[in-house]
N, CA and C of each residue as an Amber inpcrd file, in Angstrom:
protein
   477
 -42.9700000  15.2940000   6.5440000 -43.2210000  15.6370000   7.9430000
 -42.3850000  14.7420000   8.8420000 -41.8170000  15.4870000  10.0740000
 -40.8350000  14.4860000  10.5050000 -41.7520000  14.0370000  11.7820000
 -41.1270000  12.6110000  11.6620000 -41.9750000  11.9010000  12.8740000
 -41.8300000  12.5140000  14.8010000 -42.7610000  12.6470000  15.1880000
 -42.5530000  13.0810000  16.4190000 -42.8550000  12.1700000  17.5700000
 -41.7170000  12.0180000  18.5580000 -41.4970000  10.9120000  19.5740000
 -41.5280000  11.6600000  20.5420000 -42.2610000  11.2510000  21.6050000
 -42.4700000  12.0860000  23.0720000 -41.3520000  11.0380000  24.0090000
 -40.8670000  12.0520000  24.7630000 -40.4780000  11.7530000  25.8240000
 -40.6590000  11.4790000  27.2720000 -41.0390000  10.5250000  27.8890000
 -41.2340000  11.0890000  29.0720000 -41.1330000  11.6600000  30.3900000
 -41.2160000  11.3820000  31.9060000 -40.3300000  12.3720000  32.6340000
 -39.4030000  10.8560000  33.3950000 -38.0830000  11.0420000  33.2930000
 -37.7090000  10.0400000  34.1500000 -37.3740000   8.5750000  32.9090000
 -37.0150000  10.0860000  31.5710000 -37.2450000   8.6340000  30.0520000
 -36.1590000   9.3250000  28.9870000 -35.5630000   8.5670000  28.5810000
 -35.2450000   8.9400000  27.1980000 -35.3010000   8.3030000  26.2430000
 -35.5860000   8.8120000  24.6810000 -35.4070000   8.4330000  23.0820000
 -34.3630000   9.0690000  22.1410000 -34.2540000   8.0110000  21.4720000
 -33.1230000   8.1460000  20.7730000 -33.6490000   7.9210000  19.0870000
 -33.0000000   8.7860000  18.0490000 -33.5010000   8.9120000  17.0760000
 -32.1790000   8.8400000  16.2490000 -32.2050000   8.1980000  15.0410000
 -31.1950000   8.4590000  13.8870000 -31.5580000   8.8780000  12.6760000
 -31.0430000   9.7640000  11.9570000 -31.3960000  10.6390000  10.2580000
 -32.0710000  11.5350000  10.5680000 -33.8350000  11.4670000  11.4030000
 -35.0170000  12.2120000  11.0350000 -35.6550000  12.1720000  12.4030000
 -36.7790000  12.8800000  12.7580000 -37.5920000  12.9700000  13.8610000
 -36.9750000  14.1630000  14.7210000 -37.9970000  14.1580000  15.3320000
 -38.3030000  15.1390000  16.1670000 -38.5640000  14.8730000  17.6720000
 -37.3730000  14.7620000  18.6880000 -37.8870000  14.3790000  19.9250000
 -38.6970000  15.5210000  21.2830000 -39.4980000  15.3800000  21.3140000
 -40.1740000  16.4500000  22.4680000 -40.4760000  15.6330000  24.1220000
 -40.2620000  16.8350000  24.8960000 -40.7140000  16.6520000  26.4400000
 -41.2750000  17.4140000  26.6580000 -41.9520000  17.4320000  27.6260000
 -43.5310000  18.5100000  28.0880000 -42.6910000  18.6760000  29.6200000
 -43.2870000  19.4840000  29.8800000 -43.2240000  19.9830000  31.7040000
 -42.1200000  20.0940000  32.0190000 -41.2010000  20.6980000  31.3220000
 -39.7440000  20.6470000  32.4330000 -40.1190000  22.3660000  33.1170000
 -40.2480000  21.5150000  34.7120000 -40.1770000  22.5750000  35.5460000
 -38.9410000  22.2560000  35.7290000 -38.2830000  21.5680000  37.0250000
 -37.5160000  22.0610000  37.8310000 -36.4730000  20.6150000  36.9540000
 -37.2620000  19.4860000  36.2240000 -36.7030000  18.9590000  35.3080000
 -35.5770000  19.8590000  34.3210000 -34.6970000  18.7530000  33.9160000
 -33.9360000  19.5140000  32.1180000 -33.9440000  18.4170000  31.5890000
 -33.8060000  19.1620000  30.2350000 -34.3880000  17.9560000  29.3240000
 -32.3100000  18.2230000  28.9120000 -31.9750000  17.5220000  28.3240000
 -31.0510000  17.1820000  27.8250000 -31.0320000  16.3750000  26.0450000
 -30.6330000  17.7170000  25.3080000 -30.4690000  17.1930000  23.8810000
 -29.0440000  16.5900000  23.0750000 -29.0190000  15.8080000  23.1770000
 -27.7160000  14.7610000  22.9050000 -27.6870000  14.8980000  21.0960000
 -26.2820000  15.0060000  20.7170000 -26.1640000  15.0310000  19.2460000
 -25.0920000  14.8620000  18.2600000 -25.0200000  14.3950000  17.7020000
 -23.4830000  13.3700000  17.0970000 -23.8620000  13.5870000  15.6390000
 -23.4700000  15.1330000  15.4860000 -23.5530000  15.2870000  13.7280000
 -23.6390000  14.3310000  12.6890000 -22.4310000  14.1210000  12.4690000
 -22.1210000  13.0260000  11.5380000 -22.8970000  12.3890000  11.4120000
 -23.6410000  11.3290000  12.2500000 -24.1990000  10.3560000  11.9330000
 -25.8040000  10.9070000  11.9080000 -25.9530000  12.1560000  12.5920000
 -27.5790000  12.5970000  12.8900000 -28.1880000  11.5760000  13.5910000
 -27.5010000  11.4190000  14.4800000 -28.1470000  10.4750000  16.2500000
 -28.0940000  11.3140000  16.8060000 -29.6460000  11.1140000  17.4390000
 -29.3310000  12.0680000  18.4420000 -30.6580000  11.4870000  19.5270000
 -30.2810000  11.7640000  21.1800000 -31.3530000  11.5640000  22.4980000
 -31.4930000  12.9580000  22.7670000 -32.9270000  12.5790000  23.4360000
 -33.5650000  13.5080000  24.4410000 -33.5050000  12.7950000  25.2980000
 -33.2640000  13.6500000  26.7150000 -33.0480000  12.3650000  28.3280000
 -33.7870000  13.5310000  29.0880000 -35.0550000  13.4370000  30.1850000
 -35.6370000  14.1600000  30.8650000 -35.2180000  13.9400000  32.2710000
 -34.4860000  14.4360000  32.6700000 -34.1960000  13.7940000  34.4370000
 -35.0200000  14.7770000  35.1260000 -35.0360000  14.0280000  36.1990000
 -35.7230000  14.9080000  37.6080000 -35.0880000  15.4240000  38.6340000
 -33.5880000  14.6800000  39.0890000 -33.2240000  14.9340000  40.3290000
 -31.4680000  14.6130000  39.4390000 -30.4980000  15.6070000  40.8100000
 -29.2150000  15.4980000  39.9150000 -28.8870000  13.9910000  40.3170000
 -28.9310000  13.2660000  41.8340000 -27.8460000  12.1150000  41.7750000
 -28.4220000  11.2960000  42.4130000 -28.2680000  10.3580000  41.3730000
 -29.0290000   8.4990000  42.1170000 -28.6630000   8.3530000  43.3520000
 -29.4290000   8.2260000  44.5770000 -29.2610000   7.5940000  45.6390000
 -29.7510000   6.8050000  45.8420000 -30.3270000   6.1840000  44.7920000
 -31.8240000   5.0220000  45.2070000 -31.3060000   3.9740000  45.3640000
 -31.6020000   3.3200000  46.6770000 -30.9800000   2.0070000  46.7060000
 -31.9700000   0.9520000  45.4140000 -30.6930000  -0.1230000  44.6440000
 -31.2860000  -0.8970000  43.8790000 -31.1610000  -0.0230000  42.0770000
 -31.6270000   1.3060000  42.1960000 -31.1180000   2.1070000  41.0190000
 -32.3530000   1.3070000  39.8470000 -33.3310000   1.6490000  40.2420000
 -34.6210000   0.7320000  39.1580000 -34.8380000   1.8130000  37.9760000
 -34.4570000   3.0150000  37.9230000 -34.5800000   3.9240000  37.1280000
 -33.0860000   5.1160000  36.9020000 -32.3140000   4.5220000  35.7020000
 -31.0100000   5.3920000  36.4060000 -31.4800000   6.9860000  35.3680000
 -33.0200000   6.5350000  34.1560000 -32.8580000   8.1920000  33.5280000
 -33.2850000   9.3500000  34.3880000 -33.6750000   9.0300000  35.3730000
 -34.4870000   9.5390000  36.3210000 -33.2430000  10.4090000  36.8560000
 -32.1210000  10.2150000  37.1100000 -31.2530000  11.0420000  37.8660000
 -30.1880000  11.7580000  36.2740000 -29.5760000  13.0410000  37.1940000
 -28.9780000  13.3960000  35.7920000 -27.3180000  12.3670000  35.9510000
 -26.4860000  12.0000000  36.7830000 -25.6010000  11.3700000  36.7690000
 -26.0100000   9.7850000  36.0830000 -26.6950000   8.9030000  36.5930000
 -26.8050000   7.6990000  35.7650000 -27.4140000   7.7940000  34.4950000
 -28.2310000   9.0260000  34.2760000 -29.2760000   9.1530000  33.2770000
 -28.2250000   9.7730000  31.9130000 -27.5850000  10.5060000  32.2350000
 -26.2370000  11.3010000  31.4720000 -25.4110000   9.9600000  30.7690000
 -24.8280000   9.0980000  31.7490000 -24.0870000   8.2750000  31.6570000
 -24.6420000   6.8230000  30.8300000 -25.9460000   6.5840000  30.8510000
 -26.4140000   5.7000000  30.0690000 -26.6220000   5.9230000  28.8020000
 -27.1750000   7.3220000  28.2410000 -27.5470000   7.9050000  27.3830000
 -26.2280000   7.9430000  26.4650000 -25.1120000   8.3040000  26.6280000
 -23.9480000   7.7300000  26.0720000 -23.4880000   7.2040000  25.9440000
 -23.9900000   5.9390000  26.9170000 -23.6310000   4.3680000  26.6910000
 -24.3850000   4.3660000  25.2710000 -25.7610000   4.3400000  25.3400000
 -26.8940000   3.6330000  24.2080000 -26.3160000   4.3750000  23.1290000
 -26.1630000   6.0380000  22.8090000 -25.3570000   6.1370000  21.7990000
 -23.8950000   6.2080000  21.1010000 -23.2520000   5.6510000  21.9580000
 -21.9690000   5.0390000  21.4490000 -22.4010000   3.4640000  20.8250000
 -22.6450000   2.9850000  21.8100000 -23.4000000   1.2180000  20.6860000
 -23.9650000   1.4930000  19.7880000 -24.2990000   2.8460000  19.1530000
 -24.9140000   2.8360000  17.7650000 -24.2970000   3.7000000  17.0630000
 -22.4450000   4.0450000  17.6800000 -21.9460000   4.2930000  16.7870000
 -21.7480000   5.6890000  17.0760000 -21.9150000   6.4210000  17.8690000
 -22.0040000   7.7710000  18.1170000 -20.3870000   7.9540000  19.2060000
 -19.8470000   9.1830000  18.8770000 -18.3210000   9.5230000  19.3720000
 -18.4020000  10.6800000  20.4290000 -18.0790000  10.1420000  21.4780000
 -17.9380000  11.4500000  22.5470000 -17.2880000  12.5630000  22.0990000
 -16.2310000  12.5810000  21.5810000 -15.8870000  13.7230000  20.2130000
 -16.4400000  14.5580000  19.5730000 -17.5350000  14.1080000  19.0280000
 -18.3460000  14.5140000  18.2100000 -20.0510000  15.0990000  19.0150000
 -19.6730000  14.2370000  20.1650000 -21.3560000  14.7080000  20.8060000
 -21.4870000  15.8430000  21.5350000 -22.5070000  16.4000000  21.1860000
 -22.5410000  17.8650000  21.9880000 -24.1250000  17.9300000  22.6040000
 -23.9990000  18.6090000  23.7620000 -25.5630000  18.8830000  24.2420000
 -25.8930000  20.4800000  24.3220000 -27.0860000  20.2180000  24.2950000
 -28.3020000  21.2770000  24.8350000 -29.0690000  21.0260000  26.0330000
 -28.9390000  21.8680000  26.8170000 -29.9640000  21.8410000  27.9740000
 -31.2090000  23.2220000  28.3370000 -32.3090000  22.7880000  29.2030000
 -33.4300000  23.7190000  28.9040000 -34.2150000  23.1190000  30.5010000
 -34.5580000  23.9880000  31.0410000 -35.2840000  23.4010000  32.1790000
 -34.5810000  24.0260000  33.4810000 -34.7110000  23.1570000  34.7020000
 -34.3160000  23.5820000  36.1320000 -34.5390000  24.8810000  36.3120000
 -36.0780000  24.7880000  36.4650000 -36.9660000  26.2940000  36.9860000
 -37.2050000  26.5590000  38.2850000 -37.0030000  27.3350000  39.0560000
 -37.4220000  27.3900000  40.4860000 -39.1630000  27.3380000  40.4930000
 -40.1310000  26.4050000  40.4390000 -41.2040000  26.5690000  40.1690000
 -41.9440000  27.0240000  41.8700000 -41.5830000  26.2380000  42.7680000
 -41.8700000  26.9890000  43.7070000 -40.9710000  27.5710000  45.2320000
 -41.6730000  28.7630000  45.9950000 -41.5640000  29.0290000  47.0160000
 -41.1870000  28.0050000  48.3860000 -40.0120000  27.5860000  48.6910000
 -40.1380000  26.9090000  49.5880000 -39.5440000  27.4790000  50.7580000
 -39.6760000  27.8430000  52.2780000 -38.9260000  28.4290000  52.7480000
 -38.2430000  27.0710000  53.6000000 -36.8800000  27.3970000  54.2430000
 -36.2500000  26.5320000  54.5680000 -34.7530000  25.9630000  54.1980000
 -34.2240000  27.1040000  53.2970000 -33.3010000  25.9520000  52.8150000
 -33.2860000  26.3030000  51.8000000 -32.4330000  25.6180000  50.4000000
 -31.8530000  25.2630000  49.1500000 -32.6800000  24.3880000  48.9760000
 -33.4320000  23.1540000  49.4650000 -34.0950000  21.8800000  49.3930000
 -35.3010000  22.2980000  48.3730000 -35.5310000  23.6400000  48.3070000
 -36.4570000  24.0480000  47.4150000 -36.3360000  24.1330000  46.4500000
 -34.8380000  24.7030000  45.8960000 -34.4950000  24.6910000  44.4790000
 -33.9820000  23.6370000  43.7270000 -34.5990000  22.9850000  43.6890000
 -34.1340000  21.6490000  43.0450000 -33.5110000  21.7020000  41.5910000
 -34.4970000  22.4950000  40.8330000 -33.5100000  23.0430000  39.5380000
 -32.8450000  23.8610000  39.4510000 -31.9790000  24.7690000  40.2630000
 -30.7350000  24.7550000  40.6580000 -29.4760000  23.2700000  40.5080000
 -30.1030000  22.8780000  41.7240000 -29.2820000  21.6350000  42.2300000
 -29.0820000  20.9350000  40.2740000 -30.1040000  20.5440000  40.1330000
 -30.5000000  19.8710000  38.4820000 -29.3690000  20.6360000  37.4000000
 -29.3070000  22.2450000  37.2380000 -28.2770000  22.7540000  36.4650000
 -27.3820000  22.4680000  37.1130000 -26.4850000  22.5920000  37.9500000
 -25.2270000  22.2320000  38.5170000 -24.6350000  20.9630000  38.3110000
 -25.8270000  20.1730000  38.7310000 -25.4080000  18.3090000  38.6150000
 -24.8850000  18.3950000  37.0980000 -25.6570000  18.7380000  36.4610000
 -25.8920000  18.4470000  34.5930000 -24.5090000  18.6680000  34.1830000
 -24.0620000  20.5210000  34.5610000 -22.9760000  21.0310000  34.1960000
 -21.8080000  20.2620000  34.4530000 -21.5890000  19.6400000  36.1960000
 -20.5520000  18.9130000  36.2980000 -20.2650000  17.3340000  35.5750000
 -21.4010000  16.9910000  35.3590000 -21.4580000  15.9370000  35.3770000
 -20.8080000  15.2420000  33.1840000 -21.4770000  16.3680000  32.6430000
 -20.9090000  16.4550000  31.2660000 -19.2080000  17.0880000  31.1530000
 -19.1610000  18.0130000  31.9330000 -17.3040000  18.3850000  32.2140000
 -16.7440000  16.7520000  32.6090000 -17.1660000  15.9730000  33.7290000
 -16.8570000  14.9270000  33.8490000 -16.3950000  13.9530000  32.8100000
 -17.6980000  13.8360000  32.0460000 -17.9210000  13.0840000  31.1610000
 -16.9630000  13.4880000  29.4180000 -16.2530000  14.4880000  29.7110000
 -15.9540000  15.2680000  28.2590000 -17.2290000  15.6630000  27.5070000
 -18.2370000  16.1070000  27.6750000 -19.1620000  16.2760000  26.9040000
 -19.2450000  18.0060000  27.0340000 -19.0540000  18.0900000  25.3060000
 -19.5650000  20.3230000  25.0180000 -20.9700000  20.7060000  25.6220000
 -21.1320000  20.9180000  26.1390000 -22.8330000  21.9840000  26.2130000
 -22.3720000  23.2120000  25.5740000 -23.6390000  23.0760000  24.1640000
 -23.0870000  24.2190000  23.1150000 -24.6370000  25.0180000  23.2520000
 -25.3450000  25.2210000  23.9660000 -26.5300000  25.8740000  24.1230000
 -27.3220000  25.2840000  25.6640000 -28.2320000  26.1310000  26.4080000
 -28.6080000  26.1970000  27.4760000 -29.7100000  27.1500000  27.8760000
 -30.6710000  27.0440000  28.2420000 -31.6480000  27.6150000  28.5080000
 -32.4800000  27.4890000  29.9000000 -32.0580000  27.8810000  30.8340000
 -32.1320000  27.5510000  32.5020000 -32.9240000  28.4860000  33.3590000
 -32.9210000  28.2480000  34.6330000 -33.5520000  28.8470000  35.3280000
 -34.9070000  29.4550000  35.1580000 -34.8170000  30.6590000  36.1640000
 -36.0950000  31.4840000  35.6750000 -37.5670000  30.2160000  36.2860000
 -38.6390000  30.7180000  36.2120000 -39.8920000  29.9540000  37.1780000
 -40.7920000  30.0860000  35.8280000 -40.6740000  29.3290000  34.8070000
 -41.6980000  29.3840000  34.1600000 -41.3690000  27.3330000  33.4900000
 -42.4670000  26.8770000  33.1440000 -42.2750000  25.5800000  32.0860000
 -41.9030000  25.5640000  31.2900000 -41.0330000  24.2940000  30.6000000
 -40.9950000  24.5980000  29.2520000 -41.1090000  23.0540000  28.9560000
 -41.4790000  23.2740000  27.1440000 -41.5570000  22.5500000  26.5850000
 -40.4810000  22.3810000  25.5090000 -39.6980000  21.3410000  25.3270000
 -38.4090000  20.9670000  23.9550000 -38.7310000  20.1240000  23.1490000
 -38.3030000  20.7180000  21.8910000 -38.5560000  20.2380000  20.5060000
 -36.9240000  20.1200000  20.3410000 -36.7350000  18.9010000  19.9250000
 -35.1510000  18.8940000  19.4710000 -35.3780000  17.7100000  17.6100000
 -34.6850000  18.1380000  16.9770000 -34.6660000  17.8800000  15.3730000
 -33.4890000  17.5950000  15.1080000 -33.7110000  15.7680000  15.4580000
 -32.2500000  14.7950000  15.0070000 -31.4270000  15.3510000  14.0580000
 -32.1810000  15.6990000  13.0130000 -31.3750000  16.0090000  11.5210000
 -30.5580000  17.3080000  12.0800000 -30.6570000  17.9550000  12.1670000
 -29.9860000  19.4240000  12.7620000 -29.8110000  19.9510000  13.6000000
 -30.1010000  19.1360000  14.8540000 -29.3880000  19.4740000  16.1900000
 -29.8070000  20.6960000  16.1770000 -31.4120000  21.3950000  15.8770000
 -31.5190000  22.3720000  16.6190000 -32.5440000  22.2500000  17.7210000
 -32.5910000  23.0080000  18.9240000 -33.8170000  22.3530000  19.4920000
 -34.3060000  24.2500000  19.8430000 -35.8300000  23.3780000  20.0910000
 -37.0560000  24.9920000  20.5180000 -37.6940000  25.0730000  22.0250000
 -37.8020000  25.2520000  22.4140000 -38.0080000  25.8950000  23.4110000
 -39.6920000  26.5130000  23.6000000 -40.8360000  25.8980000  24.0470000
 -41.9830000  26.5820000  23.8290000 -42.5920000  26.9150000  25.5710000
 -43.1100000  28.0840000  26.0420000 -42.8640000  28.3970000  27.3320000
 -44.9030000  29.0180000  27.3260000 -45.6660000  29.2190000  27.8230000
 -46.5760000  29.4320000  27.7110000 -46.6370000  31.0990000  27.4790000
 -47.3420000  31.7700000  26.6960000 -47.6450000  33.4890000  27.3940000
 -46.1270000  33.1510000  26.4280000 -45.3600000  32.9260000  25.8310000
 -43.8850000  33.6200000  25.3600000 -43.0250000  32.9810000  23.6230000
 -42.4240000  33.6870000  23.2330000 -41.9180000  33.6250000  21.9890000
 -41.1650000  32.2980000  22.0890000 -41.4370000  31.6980000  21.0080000
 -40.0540000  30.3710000  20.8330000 -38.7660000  30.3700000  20.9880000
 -38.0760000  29.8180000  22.0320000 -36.5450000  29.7090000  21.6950000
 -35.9900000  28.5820000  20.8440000 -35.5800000  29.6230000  19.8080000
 -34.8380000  28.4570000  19.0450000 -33.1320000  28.5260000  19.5280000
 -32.8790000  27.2750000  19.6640000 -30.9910000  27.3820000  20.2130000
 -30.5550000  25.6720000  19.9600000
C-alpha cells in the first residue's frame, strides 16, 4: 500500500520512489503535479493566487509564481532535471458569481499565471484539467506520474 501524504492549501510535498500525494478543495486553487521520471520524484504544490505581492513574501507556495519557482528549486537539490520534469495541473474553478469585474474569477487568473509561468520556467504541462465550477480533489502517484482527479456527483479523472 503506498503511503499517502496530504497536502495542504498554500503547501507543498515532495515524495521519492513511492507514495501518493493528495489535495482536497481545489476550487479556484490548482494543484500542480511535478515529476522527474527517472528518478520517481515527484511534488504536489497547492497555490491560491497567481502572483506574490505580499510585502515580506512569508509564504511564497501560496502564490503560483514563487510557489512554481521554489518547488523546482527543492527538486533540483534532490537531483531532479528541468529536462526531465513535467507537470499536471487540475483546479481554477469559477466557484462563484461575482458581479463586477474579472476580480471574481480568480481561477481563471490561477490557469493563466500557471501556464505562463512554467513556459517561463521551461517546464512541459503534459496533462490539465481546469475550469468549469465544480471541486476537485488530486491523487498524484510518485512512482508513475499518474494523477486522479475525484469531483463529487462524478467519474474519476485519471490523466
Amino acid at each position: 500500500m503506498n503511503e499517502k501524504i496530504t497536502v495542504g492549501i498554500a503547501d507543498m510535498k515532495l515524495a521519492k520512489g513511492s507514495g501518493i500525494l493528495i489535495t482536497y478543495a481545489l476550487g479556484s486553487c490548482i494543484g500542480l503535479c511535478f515529476h522527474d521520471p527517472k528518478l520517481k520524484l515527484g511534488a504536489l504544490l497547492h497555490i491560491m493566487l497567481p502572483l506574490n505581492m505580499e510585502a515580506g513574501r512569508k509564504n511564497p507556495l501560496k502564490y503560483a509564481d514563487t510557489g512554481i519557482r521554489e518547488t523546482l528549486r527543492q527538486m533540483e537539490s534532490r537531483g531532479g532535471a528541468r529536462s526531465r520534469i513535467t507537470v499536471k495541473i487540475a483546479g481554477g474553478a469559477k466557484m462563484f458569481e461575482v458581479n463586477g469585474g474579472n476580480l471574481g474569477n480568480i481561477g481563471q487568473r490561477n490557469i493563466e499565471s500557471v501556464h505562463t509561468i512554467l513556459r517561463k520556467e521551461n517546464i512541459r504541462l503534459v496533462g490539465e484539467n481546469v475550469g468549469g465550477s465544480v471541486a476537485r480533489t488530486l491523487l498524484f502517484d510518485v512512482d508513475t506520474g499518474q494523477g486522479c482527479i475525484r469531483s463529487y456527483g462524478k467519474q474519476d479523472i485519471i490523466f
